[in-house]
NUMARTI-535325 format. One line per 3 residues: number of its first residue (from 1); their letters; for each residue x, y, z of C-alpha. Coordinates in pm, 1 decimal. Each point is the difference from the previous one (the first is absolute). Layout:
NUM	A	X Y Z ~ ...
//
This chain:
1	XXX	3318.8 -3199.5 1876.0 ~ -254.8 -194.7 189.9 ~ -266.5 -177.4 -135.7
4	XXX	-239.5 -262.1 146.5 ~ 70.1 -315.5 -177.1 ~ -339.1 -134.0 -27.9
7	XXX	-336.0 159.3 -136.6 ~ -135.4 243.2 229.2 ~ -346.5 198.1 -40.9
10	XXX	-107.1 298.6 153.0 ~ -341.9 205.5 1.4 ~ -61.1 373.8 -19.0
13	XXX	-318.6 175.9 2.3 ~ 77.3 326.8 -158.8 ~ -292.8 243.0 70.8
16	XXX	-75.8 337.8 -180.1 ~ -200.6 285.1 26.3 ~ -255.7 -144.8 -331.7
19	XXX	103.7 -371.3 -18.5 ~ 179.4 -262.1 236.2 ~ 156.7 -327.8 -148.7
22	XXX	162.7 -327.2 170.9 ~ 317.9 -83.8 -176.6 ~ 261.5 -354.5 72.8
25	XXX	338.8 41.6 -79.5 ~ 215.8 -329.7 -29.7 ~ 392.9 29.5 50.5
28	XXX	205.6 -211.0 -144.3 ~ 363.3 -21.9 -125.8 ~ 17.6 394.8 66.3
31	XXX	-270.1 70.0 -222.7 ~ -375.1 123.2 127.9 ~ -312.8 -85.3 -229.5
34	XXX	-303.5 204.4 109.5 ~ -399.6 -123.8 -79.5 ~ -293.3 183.3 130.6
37	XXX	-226.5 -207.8 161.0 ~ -275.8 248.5 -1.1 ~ -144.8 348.1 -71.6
40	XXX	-295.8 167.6 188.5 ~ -122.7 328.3 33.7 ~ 49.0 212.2 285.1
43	XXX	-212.2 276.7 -49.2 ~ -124.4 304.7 277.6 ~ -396.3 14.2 149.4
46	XXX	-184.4 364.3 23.4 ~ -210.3 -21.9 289.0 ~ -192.9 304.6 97.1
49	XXX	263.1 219.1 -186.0 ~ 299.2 -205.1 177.5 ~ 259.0 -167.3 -228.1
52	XXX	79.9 -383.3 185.6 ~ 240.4 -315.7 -81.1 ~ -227.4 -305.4 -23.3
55	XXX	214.6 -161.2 230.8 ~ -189.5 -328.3 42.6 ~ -69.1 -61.7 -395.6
58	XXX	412.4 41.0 6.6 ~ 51.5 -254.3 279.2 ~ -213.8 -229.0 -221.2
61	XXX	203.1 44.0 -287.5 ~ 327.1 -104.5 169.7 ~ -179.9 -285.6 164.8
64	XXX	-115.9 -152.0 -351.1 ~ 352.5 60.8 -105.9 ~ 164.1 -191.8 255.6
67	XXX	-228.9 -260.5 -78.6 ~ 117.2 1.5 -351.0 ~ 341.8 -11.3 128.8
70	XXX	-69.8 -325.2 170.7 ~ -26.3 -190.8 -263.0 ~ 298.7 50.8 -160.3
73	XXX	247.5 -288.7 4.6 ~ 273.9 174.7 206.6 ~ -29.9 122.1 335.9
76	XXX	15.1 369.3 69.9 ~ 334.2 129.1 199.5 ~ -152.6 302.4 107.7
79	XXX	-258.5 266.0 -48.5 ~ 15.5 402.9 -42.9 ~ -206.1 311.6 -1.4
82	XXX	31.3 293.5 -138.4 ~ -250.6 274.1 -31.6 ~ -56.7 393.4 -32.6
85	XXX	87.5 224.7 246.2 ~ -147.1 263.2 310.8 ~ -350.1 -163.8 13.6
88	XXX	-112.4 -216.0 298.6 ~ -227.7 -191.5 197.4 ~ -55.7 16.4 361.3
91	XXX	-91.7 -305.3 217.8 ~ -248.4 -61.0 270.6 ~ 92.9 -188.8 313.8
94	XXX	-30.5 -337.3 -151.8 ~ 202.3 83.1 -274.9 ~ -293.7 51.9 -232.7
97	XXX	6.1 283.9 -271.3 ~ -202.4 279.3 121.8 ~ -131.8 130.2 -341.1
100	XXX	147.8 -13.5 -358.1 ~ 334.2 216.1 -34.4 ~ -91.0 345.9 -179.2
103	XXX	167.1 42.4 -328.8 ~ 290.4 249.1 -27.9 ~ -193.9 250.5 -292.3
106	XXX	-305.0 9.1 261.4 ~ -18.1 399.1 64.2 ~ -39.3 -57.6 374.5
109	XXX	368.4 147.0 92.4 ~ -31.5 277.3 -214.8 ~ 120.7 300.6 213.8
112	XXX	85.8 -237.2 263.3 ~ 352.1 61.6 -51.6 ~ 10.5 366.4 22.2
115	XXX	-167.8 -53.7 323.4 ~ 245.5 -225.9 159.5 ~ 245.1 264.5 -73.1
118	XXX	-175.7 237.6 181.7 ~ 79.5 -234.8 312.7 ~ 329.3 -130.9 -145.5
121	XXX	229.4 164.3 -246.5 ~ 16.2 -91.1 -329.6 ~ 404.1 -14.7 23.9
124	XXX	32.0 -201.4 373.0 ~ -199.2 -245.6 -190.4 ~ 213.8 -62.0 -300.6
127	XXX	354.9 39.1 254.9 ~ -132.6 -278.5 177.4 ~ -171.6 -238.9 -277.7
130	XXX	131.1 97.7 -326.6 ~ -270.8 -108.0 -154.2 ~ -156.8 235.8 -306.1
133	XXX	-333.8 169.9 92.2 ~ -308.4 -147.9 -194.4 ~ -367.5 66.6 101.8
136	XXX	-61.7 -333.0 48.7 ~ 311.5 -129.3 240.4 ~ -102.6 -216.7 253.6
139	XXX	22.0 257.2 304.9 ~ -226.9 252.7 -186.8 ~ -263.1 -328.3 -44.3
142	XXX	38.3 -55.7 342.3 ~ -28.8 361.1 154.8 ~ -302.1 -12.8 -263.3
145	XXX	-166.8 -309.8 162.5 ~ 47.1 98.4 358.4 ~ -241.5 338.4 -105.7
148	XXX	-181.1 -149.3 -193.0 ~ -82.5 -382.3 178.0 ~ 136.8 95.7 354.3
151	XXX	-186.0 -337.1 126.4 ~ 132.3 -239.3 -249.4 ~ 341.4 143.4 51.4
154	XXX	-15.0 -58.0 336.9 ~ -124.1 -403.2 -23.5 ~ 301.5 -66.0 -203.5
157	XXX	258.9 -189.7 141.6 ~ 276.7 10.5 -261.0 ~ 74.8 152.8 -341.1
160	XXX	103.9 -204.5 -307.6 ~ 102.1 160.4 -317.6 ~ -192.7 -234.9 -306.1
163	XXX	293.1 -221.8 -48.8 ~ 66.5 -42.2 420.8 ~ -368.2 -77.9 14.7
166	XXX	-16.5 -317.9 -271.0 ~ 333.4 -103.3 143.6 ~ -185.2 -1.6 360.6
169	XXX	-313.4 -223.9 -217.1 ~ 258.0 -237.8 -151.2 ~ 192.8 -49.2 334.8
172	XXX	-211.4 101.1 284.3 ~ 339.4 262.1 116.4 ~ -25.3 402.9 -39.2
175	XXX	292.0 87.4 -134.7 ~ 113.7 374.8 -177.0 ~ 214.1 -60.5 -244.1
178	XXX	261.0 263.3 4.6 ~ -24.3 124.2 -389.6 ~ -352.8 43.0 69.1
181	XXX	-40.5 120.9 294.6 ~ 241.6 311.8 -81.7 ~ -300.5 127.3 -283.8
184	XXX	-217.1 95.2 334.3 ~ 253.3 263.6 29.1 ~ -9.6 -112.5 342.5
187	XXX	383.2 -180.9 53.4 ~ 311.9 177.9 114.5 ~ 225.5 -31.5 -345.3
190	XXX	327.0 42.7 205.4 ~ -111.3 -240.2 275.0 ~ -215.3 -255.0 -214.9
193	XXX	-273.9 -3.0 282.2 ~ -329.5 135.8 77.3 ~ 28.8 358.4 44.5
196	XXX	-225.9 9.1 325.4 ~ 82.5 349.1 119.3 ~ -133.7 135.6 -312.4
199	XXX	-303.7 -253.5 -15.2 ~ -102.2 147.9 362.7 ~ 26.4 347.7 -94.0
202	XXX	-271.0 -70.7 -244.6 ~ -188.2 -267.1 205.5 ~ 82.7 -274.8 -159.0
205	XXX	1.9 -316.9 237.0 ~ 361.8 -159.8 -1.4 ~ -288.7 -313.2 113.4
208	XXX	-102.1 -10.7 -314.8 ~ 343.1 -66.0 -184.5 ~ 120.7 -397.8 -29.9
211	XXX	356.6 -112.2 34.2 ~ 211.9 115.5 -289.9 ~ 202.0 -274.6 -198.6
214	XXX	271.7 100.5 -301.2 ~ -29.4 -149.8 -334.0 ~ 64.5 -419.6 -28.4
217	XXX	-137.0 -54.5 328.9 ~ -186.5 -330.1 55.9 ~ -338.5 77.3 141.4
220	XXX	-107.9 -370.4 49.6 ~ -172.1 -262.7 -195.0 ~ -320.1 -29.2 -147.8
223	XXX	-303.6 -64.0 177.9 ~ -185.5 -304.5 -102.1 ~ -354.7 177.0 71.6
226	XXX	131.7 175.5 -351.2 ~ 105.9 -248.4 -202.1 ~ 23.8 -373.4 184.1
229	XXX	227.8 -116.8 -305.4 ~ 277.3 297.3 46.5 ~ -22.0 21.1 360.6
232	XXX	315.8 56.1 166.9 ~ 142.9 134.7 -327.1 ~ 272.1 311.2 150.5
235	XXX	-169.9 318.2 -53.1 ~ 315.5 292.8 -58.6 ~ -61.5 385.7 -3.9
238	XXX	162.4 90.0 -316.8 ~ 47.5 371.3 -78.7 ~ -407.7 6.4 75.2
241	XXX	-28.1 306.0 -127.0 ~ -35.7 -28.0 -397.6 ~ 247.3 302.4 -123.6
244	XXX	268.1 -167.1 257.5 ~ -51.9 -383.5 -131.9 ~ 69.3 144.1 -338.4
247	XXX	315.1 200.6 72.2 ~ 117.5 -340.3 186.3 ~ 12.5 -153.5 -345.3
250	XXX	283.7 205.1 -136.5 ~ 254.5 189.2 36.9 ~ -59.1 347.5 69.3
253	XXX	241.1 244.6 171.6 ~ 286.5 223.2 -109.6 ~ -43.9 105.2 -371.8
256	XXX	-319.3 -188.1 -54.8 ~ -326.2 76.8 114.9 ~ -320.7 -192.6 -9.0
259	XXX	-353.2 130.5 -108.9 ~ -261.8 -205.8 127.7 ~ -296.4 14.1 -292.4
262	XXX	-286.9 -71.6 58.3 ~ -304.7 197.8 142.4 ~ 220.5 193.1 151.8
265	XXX	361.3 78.0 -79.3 ~ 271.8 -34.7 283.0 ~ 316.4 124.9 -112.5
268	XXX	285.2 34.6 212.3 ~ 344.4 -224.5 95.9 ~ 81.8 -229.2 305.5
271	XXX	249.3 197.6 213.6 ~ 188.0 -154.6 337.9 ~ -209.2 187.4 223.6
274	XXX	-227.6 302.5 -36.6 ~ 16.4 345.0 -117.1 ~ -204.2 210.7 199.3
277	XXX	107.1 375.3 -45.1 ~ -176.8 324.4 -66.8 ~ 40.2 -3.3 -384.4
280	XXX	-148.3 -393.6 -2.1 ~ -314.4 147.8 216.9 ~ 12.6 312.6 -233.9
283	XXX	6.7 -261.8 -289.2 ~ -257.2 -207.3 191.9 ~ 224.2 -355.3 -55.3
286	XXX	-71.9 -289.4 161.2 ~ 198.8 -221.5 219.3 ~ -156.5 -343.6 13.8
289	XXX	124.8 -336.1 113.8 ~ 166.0 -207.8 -215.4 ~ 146.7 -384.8 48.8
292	XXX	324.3 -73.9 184.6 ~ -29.2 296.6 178.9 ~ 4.4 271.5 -305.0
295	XXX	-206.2 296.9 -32.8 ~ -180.9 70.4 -345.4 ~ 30.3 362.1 -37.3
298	XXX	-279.9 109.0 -270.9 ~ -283.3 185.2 -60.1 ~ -345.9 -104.6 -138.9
301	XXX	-142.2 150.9 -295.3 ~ -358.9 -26.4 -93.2 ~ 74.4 -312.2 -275.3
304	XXX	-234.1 -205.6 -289.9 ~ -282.3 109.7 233.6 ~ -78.6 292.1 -149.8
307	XXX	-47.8 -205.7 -375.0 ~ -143.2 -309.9 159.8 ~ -279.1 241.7 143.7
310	XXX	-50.2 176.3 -349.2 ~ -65.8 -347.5 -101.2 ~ -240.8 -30.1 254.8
313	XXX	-158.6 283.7 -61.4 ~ 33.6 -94.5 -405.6 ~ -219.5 -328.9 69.5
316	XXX	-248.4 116.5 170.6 ~ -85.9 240.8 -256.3 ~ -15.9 -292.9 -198.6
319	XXX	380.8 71.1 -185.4 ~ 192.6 -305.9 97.8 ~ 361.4 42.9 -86.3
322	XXX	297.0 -298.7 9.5 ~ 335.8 173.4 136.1 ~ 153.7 -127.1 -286.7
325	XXX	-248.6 159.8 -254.2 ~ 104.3 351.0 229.1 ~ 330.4 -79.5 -41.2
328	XXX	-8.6 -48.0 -366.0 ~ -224.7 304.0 -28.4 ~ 266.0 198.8 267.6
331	XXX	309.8 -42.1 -278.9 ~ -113.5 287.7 -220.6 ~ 274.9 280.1 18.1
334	XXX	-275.4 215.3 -84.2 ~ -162.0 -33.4 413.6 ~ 357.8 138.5 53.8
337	XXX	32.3 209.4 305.1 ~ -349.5 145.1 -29.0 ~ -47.8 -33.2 343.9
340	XXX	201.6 -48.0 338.0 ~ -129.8 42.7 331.3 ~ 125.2 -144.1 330.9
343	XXX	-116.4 -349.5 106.7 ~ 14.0 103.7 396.6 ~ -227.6 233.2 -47.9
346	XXX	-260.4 -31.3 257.8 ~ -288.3 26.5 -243.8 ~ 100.8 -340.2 -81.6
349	XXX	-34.4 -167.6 310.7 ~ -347.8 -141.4 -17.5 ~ -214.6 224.0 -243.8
352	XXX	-318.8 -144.2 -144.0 ~ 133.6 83.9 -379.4 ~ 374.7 -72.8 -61.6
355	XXX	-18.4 113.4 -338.0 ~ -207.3 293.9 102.8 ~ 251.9 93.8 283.8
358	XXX	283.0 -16.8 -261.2 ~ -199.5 229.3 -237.3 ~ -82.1 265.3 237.4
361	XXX	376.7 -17.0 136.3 ~ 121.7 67.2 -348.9 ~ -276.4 322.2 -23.7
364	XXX	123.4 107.8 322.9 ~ 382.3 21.8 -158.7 ~ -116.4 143.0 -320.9
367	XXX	36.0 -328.6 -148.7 ~ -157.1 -186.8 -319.8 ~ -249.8 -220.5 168.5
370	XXX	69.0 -355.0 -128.6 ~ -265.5 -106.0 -279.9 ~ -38.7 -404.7 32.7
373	XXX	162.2 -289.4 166.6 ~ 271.6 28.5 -200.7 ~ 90.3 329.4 89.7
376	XXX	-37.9 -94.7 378.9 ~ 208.3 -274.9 -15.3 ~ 293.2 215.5 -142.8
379	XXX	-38.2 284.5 214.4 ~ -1.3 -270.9 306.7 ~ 274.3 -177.1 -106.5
382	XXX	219.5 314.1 -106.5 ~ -74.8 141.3 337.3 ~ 60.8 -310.2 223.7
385	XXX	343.9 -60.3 -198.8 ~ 86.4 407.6 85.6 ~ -90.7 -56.3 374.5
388	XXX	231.7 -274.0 -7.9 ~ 291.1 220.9 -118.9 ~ -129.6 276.7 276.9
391	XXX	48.1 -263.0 292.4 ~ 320.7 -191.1 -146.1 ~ 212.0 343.2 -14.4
394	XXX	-115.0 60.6 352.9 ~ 50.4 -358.7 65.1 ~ 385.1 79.2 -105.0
397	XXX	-8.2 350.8 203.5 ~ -94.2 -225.1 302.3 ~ 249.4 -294.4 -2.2
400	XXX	272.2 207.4 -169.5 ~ 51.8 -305.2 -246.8 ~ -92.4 25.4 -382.4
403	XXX	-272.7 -207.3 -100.0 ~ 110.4 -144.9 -351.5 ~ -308.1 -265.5 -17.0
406	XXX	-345.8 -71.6 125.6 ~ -119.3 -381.1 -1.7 ~ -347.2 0.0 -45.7
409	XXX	-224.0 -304.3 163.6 ~ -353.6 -87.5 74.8 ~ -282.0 28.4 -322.2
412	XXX	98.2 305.6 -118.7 ~ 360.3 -123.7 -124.6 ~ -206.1 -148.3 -286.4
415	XXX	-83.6 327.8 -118.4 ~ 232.7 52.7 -299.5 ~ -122.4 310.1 -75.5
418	XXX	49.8 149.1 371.7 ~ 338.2 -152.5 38.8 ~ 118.1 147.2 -316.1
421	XXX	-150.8 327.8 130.2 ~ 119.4 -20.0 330.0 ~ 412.6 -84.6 -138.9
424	XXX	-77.4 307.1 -234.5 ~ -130.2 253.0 254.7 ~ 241.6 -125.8 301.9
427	XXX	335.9 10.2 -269.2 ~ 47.6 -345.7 179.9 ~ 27.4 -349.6 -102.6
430	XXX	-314.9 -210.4 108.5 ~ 31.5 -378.1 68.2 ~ -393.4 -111.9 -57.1
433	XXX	-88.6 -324.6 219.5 ~ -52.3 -244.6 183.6 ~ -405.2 92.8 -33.8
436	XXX	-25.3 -277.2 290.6 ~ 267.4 217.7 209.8 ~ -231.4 22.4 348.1
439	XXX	-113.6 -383.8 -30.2 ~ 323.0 -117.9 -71.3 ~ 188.0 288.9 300.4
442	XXX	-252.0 -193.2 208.5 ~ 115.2 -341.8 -107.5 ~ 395.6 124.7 42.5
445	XXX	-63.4 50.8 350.6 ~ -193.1 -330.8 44.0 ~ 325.9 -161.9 -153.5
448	XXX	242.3 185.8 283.4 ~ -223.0 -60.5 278.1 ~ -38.1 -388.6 -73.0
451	XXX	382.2 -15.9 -94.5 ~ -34.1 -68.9 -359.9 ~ 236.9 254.9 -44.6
454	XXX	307.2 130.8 193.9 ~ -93.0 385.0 -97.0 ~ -244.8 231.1 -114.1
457	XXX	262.1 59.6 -287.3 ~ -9.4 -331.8 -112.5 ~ -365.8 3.6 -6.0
460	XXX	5.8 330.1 -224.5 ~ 250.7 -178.7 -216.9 ~ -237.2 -269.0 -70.4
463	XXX	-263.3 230.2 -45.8 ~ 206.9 171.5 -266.9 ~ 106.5 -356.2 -154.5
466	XXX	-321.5 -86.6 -36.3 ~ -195.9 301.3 -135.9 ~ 187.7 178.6 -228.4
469	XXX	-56.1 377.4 -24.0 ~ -66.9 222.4 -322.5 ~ 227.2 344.9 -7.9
472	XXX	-118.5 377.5 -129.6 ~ 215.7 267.2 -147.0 ~ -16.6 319.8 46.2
475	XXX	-104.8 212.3 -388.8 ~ -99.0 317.4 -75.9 ~ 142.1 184.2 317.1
478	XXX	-14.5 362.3 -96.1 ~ -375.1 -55.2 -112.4 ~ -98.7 -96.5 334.4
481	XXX	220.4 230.0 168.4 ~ -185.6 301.4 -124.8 ~ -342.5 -113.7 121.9
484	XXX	174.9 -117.8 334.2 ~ 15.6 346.2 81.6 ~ -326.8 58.7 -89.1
487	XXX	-127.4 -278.0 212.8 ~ 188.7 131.6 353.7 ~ -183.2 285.4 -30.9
490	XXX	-325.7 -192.1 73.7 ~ 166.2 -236.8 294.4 ~ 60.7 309.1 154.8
493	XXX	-357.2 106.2 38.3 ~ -37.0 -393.9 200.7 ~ 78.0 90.2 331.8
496	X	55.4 -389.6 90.9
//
């Protein structure tokens, strides 16, 4: 193994859909010690009925972080960025942002996509990207902005997905990182490029698209109009893309798969190269980029969204409820299977009421309606933990390998209660942690592209060293078994 020798630091801003945090990770001796610098908010703007990112308040927040970064005794080796996927900002001919980014759950591309197939099918687009088909992709934005803003569209000069376009502020060079660029459902999975013969059937302007870069690429050092004290720090593209920084911090192919938790729930496994055939479109898999030339195959389920917005919705009715206090309240066997319904449902994309969506779901499948917040939370968590088994045995079907465990990372490993659910609906064992797996995939590429390590493996070994996992059994099997069957009955009526 290779190790640096001396104390090295490195930076990652790790942004999310609710929150985004700074976080320095010091190597030494092979092990990694992780401290978060800072927490802020990153919450959406409704403007005239549209959903935005308050991209400025963001750039602000990384700004005062790097500031508090500076006056740390050690000097920073590098700095990452990481972020959520298929929005974007466009830029105006001096490279300013023209407008705030629109927020993925704004309901401007609804029915966008069944238009595009009008002009291109549904099944040339998924031969040729791979990529599963969500509302709120980039190229339905896009085809959505050119209706709707036909003038701004044309002013812009380039596209940046949200992590390309803070790289571009922290370096002054517009980048697209790889991992994130392949959530536009834009790229060519089998040729890892821009798939422009596709992007002009739709009228997409190949002008528009930056030079693509792969995973540990330097992009160049840090301005000093950003922070005079870190300036010429190297700025490296991690995995930019959140979902593919956290699969970079562990091991995840063959008979273990990884389930991103967190807002949303990525599950899937890193394969060689991609798997783009007519039972993966039929199965609506996804075939994103993943480091060191890997493809994450996966699919993304509709995650801890659909509780964090009953708790939304809880508070401003003046009910504030601690997830721990639902969790507590979620352990009575008597909330048992009362009722199951299918997270990908499209009535829980953006509705005003989550718990109200999930009550008139379960009258619409002759279904107890859930009676309190402890009710909801079982019925979410029993039917995310189902969905997981629904996508793993397809997962399986797909790669013809068995899938034996899941490693769950991100927030929602520290979930007891869904881990133990997810082990006992899946029949698999679950490996629970790191919770810091995207900030610390981010730092493991940071670490190969400065040459603090000789691998990617080594870094994951470190990682694994130094944040030791918990492990779920499956109990209980034939129990969940016979309201598994139960439960495919209602995926069925999803047609996503």
């Amino acid at each position: 193994m290779l190790y640096a020798l001396a104390m090295m630091v490195f930076l990652a801003f790790d942004l999310g859909a609710e929150s985004g945090r700074a976080m320095t990770a010091r190597l030494h001796s092979g092990a990694l010690d992780l401290s978060e610098i800072c927490r802020f908010p990153n919450e959406p703007v409704r403007v005239d009925g549209s959903l935005y990112w308050d991209a400025p308040r963001l750039w602000l927040h990384m700004e005062r972080a790097l500031e508090q970064a500076a006056t740390a005794p050690a000097r920073l080796d590098s700095i990452g960025v990481d972020a959520w996927g298929c929005d974007y900002g466009l830029l105006g001919e001096n490279g300013e942002l023209l407008g705030n980014p629109y927020h993925y759950r704004d309901s401007r591309t609804d029915g966008v996509m069944e238009d595009v197939f009008a002009r291109v099918p549904r099944s040339r687009i998924y031969e040729v990207t791979g990529i599963q088909f969500l509302t709120f992709n980039t190229l339905y934005q896009l085809v959505a902005a050119a209706r709707a803003t036909p003038r701004l569209f044309e002013a812009a000069t380039q596209l940046g997905t949200i992590p390309d376009i803070l790289n571009y502020w922290l370096t002054g060079e517009l980048r697209a990182e790889y991992t994130s660029a392949t959530t536009t459902q834009m790229i060519d999975a089998r040729r890892r490029d821009w798939a422009f013969d596709l992007l002009r059937d739709l009228d997409v302007p190949p002008r528009l698209l930056p030079p693509l870069v792969e995973p540990g690429a330097m992009l160049g050092p840090l301005k000093r109009s950003v922070c005079a004290a870190l300036s010429g720090t190297p700025v490296v593209a991690p995995a930019c893309h959140d979902t593919g920084s956290a699969v970079a911090a562990v091991p995840a192919s063959g008979r273990r798969a990884f389930l991103s938790s967190g807002t949303w729930s990525l599950l899937g496994t890193e394969v060689p190269r991609p798997i783009i055939t007519s039972r993966a479109l039929e199965a609506n898999f996804t075939n994103e980029g993943g480091v060191c030339g890997t493809t994450r195959l996966l699919k993304n389920i509709g995650g801890l969204w659909l509780l964090q917005s009953c708790r939304r919705d809880w508070a401003k009715a003046g009910r504030a409820y601690e997830y721990a206090e639902l969790m507590g309240a979620a352990e009575d066997e008597r909330l048992a299977f009362r009722s199951l319904f299918d997270p990908d449902d499209p009535a829980f994309l953006h509705p005003p009421d989550m718990a109200r969506a999930i009550a008139s779901y379960c009258r619409r499948t002759s279904q107890p309606e859930p009676d309190g917040p402890a009710s909801f939370t079982r019925a979410i968590l029993e039917s995310l933990a189902f969905k997981y088994r629904v996508v793993l045995d397809a997962l399986q079907e797909l790669t013809g390998t068995p899938i034996t465990e899941v490693q769950i990372v991100g927030g929602g490993s520290r979930n007891r209660l869904l881990n133990q659910f997810t082990a006992d609906a899946t029949g698999r064992t679950v490996i629970a942690g790191p919770a810091e797996a995207t900030a610390l995939g981010n730092i493991a590429m940071q670490m190969v592209a400065t040459g603090a390590v000789g691998s990617l493996g080594e870094a994951r070994r470190i990682i694994e060293h130094s944040f030791p996992a918990d492990r779920f059994e499956p109990s209980a099997a034939d129990r969940w078994n016979v309201h598994y069957r139960r439960f495919r009955d209602y995926v069925e009526l999803t047609c996503v």
